[in-house]
C-alpha positions, 0 to 999 in steps of 0.5 A: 319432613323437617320439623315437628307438627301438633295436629289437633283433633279433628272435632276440636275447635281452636282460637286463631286471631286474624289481623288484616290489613285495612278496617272492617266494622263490626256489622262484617261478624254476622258475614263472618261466621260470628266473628268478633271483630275489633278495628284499630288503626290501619288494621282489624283484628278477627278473632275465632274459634273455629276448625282448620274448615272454618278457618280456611273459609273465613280466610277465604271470606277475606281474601273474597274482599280483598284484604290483605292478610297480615298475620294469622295466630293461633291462641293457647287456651288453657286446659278445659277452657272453650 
């Protein structure tokens, strides 16, 4: 394989920031799995700390209502921060 991929540890939770396309309120965070959930303009912004699992569910929880995934990025956290 090509490239160069960063795995981190299995037990470690990570923060991803979701943006999809169309508004949520902040009442979907508890459907979510605690989520924090900010709307602006034409889209949301989900904000996460999770493992690869739980992100995969949320998106799966997305895709459930038909949004549309517009990015998905994963937030640097600086050392000892959670």
């Amino acid at each position: 394989m090509k490239g160069t991929y960063h795995l981190a540890a299995p037990s470690q939770c990570t923060a991803y920031q979701v943006k999809v396309w169309g508004r949520l309120s902040a009442d979907w965070s508890e459907w979510l799995n605690g989520v924090r959930i900010t709307p602006e303009d034409d889209a949301t912004i989900i904000d996460a700390m999770v493992d690869q699992a739980a992100l995969r569910g949320i998106l799966c929880q997305i895709w459930d209502l038909n949004l549309t995934v517009v990015s998905v990025t994963r937030i640097e956290q600086e050392k000892g921060e959670r």
